[in-house]
MIKEVO-942444 format. One record per residue (C-alpha): x, y, z; residue in three letters. Coordinates in steps of 0.5 Angstrom, whole numbers, padded with zeros to 4 digits, always signed. Layout:
BEGIN
XYZALA...
//
This chain:
BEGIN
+0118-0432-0090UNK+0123-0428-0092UNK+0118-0423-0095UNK+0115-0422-0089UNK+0122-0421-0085UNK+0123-0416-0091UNK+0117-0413-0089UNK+0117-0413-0083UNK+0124-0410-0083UNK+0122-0404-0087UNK+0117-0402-0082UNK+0121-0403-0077UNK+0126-0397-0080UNK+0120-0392-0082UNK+0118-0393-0073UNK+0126-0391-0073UNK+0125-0385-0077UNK+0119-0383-0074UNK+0122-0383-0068UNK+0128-0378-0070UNK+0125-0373-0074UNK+0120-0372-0067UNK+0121-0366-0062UNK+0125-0368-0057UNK+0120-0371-0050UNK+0121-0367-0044UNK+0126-0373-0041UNK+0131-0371-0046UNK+0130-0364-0045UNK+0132-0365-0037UNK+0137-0369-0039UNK+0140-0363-0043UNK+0139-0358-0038UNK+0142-0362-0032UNK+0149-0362-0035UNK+0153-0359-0029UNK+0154-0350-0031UNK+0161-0348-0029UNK+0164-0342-0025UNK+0169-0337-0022UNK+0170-0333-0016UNK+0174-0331-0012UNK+0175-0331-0004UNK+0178-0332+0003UNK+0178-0339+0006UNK+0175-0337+0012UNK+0173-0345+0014UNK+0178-0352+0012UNK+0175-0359+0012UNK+0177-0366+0009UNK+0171-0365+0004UNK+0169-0357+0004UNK+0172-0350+0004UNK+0168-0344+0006UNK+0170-0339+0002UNK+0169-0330+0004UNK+0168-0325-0003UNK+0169-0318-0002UNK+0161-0317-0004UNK+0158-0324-0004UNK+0156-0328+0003UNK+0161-0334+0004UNK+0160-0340-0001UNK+0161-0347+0001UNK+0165-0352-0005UNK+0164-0360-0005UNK+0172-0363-0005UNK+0173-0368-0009UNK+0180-0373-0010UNK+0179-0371-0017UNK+0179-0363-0015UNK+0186-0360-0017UNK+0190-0355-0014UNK+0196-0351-0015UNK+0200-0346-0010UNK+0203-0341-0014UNK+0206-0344-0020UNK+0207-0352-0016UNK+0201-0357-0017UNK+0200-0359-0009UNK+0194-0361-0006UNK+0188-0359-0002UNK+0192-0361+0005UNK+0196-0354+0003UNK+0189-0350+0003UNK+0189-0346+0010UNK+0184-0342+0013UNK+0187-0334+0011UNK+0188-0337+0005UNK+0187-0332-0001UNK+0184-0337-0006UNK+0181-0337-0014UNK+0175-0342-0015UNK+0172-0345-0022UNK+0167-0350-0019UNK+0161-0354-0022UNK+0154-0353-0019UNK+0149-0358-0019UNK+0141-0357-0019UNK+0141-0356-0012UNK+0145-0350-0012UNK+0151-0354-0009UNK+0158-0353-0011UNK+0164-0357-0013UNK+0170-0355-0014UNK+0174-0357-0020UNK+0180-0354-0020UNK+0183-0348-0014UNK+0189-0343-0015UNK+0193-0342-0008UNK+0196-0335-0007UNK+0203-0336-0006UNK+0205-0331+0000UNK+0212-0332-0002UNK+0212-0329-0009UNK+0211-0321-0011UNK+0211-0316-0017UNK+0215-0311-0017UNK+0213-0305-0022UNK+0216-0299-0024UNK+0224-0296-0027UNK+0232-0298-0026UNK+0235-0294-0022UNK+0241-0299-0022UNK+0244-0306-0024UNK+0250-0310-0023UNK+0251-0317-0024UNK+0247-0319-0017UNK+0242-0315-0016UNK+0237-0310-0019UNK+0234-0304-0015UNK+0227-0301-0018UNK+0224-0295-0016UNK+0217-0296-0015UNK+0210-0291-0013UNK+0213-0293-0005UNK+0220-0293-0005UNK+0227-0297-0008UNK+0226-0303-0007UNK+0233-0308-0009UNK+0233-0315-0012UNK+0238-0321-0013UNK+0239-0323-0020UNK+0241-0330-0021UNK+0243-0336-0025UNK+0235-0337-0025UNK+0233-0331-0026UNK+0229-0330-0033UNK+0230-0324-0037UNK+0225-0323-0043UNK+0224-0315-0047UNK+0217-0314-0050UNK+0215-0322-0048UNK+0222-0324-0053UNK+0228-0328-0049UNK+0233-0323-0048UNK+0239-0323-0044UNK+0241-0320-0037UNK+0246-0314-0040UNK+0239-0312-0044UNK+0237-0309-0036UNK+0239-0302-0037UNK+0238-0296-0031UNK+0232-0292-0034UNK+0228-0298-0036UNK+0221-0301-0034UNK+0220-0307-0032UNK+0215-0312-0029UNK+0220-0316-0024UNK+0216-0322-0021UNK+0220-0324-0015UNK+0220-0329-0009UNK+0221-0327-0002UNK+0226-0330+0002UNK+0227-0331+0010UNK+0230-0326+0011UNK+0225-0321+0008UNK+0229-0320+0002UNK+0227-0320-0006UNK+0230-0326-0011UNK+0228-0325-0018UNK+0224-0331-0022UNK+0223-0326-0029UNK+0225-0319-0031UNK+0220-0316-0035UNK+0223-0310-0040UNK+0217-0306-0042UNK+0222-0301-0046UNK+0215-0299-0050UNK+0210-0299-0046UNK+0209-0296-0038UNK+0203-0298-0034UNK+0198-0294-0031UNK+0193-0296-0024UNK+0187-0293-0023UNK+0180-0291-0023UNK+0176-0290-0029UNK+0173-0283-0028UNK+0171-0281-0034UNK+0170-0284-0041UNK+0168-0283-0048UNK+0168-0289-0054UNK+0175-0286-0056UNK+0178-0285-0048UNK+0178-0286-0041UNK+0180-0281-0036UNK+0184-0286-0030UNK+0185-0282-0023UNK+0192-0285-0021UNK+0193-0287-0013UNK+0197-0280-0013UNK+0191-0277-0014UNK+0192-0274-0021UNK+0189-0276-0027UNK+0190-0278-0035UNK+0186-0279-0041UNK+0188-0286-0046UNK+0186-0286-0052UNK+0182-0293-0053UNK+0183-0295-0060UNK+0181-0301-0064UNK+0187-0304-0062UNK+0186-0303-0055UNK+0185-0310-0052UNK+0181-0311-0047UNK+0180-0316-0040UNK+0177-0317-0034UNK+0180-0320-0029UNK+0186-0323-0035UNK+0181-0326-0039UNK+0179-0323-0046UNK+0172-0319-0045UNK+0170-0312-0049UNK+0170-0305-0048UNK+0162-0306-0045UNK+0166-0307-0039UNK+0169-0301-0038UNK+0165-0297-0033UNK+0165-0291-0028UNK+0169-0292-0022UNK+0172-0299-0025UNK+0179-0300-0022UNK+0184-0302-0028UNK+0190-0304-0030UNK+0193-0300-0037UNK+0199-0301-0041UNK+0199-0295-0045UNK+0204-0292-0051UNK+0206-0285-0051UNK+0206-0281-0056UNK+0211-0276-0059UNK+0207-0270-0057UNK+0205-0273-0049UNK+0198-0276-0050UNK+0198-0283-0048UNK+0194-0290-0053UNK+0191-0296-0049UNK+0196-0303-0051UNK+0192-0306-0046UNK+0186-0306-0040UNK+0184-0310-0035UNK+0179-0308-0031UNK+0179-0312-0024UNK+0174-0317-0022UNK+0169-0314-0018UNK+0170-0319-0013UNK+0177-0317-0012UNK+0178-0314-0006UNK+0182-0308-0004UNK+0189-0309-0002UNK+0192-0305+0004UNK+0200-0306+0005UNK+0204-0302+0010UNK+0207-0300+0017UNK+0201-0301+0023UNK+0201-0293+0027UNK+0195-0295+0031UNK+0191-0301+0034UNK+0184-0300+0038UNK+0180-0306+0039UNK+0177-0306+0033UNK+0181-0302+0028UNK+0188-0301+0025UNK+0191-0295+0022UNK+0197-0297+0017UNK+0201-0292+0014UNK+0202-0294+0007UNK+0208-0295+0003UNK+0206-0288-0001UNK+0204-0284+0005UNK+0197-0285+0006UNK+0194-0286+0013UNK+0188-0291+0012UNK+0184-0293+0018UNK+0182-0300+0018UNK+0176-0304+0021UNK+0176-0310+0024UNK+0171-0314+0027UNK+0170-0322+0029UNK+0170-0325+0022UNK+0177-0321+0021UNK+0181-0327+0020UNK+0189-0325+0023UNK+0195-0329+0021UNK+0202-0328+0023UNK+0206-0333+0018UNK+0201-0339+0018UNK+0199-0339+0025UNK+0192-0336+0027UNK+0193-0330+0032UNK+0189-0324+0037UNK+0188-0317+0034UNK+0192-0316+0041UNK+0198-0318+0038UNK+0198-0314+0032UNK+0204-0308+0035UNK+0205-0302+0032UNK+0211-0302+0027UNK+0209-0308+0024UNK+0208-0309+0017UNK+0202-0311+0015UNK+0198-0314+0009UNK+0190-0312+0009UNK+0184-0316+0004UNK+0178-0311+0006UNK+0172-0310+0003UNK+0168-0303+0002UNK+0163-0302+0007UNK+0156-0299+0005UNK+0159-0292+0009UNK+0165-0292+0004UNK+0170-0295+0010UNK+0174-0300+0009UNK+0172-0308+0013UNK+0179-0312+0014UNK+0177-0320+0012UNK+0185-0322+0013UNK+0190-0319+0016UNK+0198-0322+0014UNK+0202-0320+0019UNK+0209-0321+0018UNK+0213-0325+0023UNK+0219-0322+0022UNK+0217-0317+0026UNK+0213-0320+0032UNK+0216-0319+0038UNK+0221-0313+0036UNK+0223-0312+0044UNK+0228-0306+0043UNK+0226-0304+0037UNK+0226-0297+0035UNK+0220-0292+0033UNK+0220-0286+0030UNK+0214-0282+0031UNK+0211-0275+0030UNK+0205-0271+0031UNK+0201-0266+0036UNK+0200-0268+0043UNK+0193-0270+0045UNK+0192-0272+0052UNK+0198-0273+0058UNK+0195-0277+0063UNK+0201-0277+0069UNK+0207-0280+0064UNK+0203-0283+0058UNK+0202-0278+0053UNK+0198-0279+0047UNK+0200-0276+0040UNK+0196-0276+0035UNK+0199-0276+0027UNK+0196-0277+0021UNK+0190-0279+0023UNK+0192-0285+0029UNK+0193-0284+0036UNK+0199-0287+0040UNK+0200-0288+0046UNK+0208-0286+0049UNK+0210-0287+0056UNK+0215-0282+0059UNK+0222-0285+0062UNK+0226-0281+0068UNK+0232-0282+0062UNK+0227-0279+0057UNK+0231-0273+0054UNK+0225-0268+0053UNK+0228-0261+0048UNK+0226-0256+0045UNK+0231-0252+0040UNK+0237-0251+0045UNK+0233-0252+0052UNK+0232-0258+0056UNK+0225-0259+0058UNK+0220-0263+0064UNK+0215-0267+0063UNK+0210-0262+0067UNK+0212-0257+0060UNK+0209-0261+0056UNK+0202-0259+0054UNK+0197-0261+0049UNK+0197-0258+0042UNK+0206-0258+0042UNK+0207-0261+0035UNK+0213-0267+0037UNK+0218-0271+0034UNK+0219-0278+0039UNK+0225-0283+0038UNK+0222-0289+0041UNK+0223-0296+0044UNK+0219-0302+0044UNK+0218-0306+0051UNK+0216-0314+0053UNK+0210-0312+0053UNK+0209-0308+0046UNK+0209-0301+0049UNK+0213-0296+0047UNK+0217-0292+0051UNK+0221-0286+0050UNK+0228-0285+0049UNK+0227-0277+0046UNK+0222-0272+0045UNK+0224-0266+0042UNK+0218-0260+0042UNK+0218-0255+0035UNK+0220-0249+0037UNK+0214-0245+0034UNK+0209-0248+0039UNK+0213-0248+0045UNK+0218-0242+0049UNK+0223-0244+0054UNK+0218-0242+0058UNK+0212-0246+0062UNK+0208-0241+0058UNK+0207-0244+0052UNK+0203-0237+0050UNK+0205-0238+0042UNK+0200-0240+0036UNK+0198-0248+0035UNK+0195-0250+0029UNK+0191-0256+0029UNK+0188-0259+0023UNK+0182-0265+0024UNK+0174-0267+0024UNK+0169-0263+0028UNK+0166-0268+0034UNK+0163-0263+0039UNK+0161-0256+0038UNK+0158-0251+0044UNK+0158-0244+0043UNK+0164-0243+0049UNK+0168-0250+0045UNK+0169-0253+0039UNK+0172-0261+0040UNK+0177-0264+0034UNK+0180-0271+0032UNK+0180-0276+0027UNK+0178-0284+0027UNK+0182-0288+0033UNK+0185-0281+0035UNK+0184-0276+0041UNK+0180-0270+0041UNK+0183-0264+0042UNK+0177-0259+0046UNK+0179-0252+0044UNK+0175-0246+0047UNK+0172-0240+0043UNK+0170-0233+0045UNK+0167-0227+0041UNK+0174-0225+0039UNK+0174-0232+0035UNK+0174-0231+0028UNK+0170-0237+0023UNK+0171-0236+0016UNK+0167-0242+0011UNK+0168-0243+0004UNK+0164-0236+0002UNK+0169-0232+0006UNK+0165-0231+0011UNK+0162-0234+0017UNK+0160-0235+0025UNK+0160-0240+0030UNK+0153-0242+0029UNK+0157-0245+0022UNK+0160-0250+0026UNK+0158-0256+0024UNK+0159-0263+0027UNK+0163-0268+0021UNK+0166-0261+0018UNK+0174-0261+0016UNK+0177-0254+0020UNK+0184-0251+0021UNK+0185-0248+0028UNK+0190-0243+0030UNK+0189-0242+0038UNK+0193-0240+0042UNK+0195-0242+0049UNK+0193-0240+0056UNK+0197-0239+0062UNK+0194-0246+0064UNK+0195-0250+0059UNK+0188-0249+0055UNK+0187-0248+0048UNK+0183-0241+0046UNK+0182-0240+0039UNK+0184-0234+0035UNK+0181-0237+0027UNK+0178-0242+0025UNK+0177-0244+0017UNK+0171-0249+0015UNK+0174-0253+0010UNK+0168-0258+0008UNK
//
């Protein structure tokens, strides 16, 4: 008995070999393939359940992600919940996918609204604050007892801030709009350079800055590269890829690439600044450069004011604003999310500097178109209306006067004018207004006897045209047939007994 147990045994161990030195079956293989991939995105909240989210990208359709208990989430810095998740919210998702495509979210990162960088130089310190001057302005600081300080990533103390320097402040915004600083970041060898990638080499890219310059950085060995902060290769530097570049100068004025990240493609663009104009489906915000950038929205567009979901009807000239937009295929920008900054809300009496060209008047409301919007201002009986030292009606008002206007908001969000003063150069002291006017704008009409001018969201401008009107295209010369709809013109013209406009040249810029 024992011998044939012996046996017995042993053929049951070459059974088990054999099994192990075969090819894997296709049932192990499925078992293989079922493991769970993961992902990355990023989005917008646009729909919040108990057991899902509905996330928006800026070139994806929405995405649904499973919750779970085991789901984690942190706003900011803090470990929360998915109770905090709230439609607007700007969102960071890794999620599995199962084999039907679902997904499940492992773990999402919350924008924190409360926090903010801060790049650029100081300009002053004191012991309990920290004014920087940025790309858009000065913008001042508290420094705390919990204020960190760091120089080139050491621990430093608060004495090392010195004016001149540059750093990167990440700041928490307080209630009353003002800025505390969480960590200073001396940056006392490198500065940082934002863009777009307009040219490139194996050794260089040439970055066009946001105010419209460009520079060549040299790409070293060294140099290292990442993609939305995670560690990729310099495959990924491509024509027209936003980056983030953190550069060394040399001695003779050239500058080396310490670091870029280029940014993920599903970022979206982000648009802060002052609204000048709202219609009923576009926003013009003047950004804290200067720049006038006219936004679309539609019915997706999700608008928010602190966490409170509100109507574009609400959204008041003056306000200050932060966009999510995405690029649409004509090149205008799409808002997904709209923060509006509830400080501001409902400003009755607050005043609004306003500059620009007359457009239309209708009885007592004028438009005034600047920078690419228009806005609508009622005159008062107690308007003081000037120009130079003359007092001026509202009946001499005419469209084409270049105007500066002090302004007040009513109740109902109207602006109603306290001063307007008429630049000397487009009106006399006479009713005639007979001096030249200039105007600068897209053709939107054009006949052989007119010519009509504006932008998005403004007013047009109809200007008349004879045979002593001069037209002058990119070749020198040129003639009314030349006008074309969609062109860019300057236009001098000048203005007629009744009022109109005639003009004297006209030059086709594009």
């Amino acid at each position: 008995m024992k011998r044939i147990s012996s046996t017995a045994l042993s053929l049951v161990m070459v059974l088990v070999a054999l099994m192990y030195a075969l090819p894997a079956t296709p049932n192990s293989g499925a078992r293989h393939r079922s493991a769970k991939a993961e992902s990355e995105f990023a989005g917008i909240v646009t729909q919040v359940s108990t057991t899902s989210l509905t996330i928006r990208s800026s070139n994806q359709a929405d995405r649904v992600v499973q919750l779970t208990t085991a789901t984690q989430v942190r706003v900011g810095d803090q470990a929360s919940s998915v109770t905090a998740i709230k439609v607007g919210d700007q969102v960071e998702i890794r999620a599995t996918a199962a084999a039907d495509g679902s997904l499940t979210a492992v773990s999402i990162q919350v924008e924190d609204n409360a926090s903010e960088d801060i790049h650029g130089v100081v300009k002053t310190v004191t012991a309990s604050s920290l004014t920087v001057t940025t790309a858009t302005g000065d913008v001042t600081v508290a420094l705390t007892a919990d204020t960190h300080v760091t120089s080139d990533d050491a621990p430093a103390l608060a004495t090392a801030i010195l004016p001149g320097l540059h750093v990167e402040v990440e700041a928490t915004r307080l209630a009353d709009g003002s800025f505390a600083a969480t960590l200073v970041k001396i940056e006392s060898k490198a500065g940082e350079i934002e863009g777009v990638i307009t040219a490139l080499s194996p050794t260089s890219i040439t970055v066009r800055k946001r105010d419209g310059s460009s520079v060549v950085i040299a790409i070293t060995p060294s140099t290292v590269v990442t993609l939305g902060g995670k560690a990729s290769t310099a495959a990924f530097l491509m024509v027209g890829s936003s980056v983030e570049v953190e550069t060394l100068q040399n001695a003779d004025g050239t500058f080396a690439a310490v670091a870029v990240n280029v940014d993920r493609a599903d970022k979206f663009a982000e648009i802060n600044g002052a609204v000048t104009s709202v219609g009923a489906s576009l926003l013009h915000v003047q950004t804290r450069s200067g720049d006038d950038v006219a936004v679309n929205v539609t019915a997706d567009t999700i608008i928010r004011r602190g966490s409170q979901i509100v109507a574009l009807s609400t959204v008041l000239v003056g306000d200050q604003v932060e966009i999510q937009a995405m690029k649409a295929a004509d090149g205008s920008n799409v808002a997904v999310r709209i923060q509006v900054e509830s400080e501001n809300h409902g400003h009755e009496n607050e005043q609004v500097d306003l500059s620009g060209v007359i457009a239309s008047i209708a009885g007592s409301a004028i438009t005034v178109n600047g920078g690419g919007a228009s806005t609508v201002v009622t005159v008062m009986a107690t308007t003081m209306i000037s120009s130079g030292n003359s007092v001026l009606t509202l009946a001499q008002l005419k469209v084409g006067d270049k105007v500066e206007i002090k302004a007040q908001r009513a109740a109902d969000g109207t602006l109603q004018a306290i001063s307007i003063n008429v630049e000397s150069e487009s009106a006399g002291s006479g009713s005639g207004h007979d001096q030249t006017v200039e105007l600068k704008g897209e053709v939107t009409a054009v006949s052989a006897t007119s010519l009509t001018v504006g932008a998005a969201g403004s007013s047009p401008v109809t200007v008349a045209i004879n045979s002593a009107t001069t037209v002058e295209n990119k070749k020198g010369g040129g003639s009314v047939s030349d006008l074309k709809v969609g062109q860019t013109v300057e236009i001098k013209a000048t203005r007629q007994t009744d009022g109109t406009l005639l003009a004297t040249s006209i030059k086709i810029d594009s």
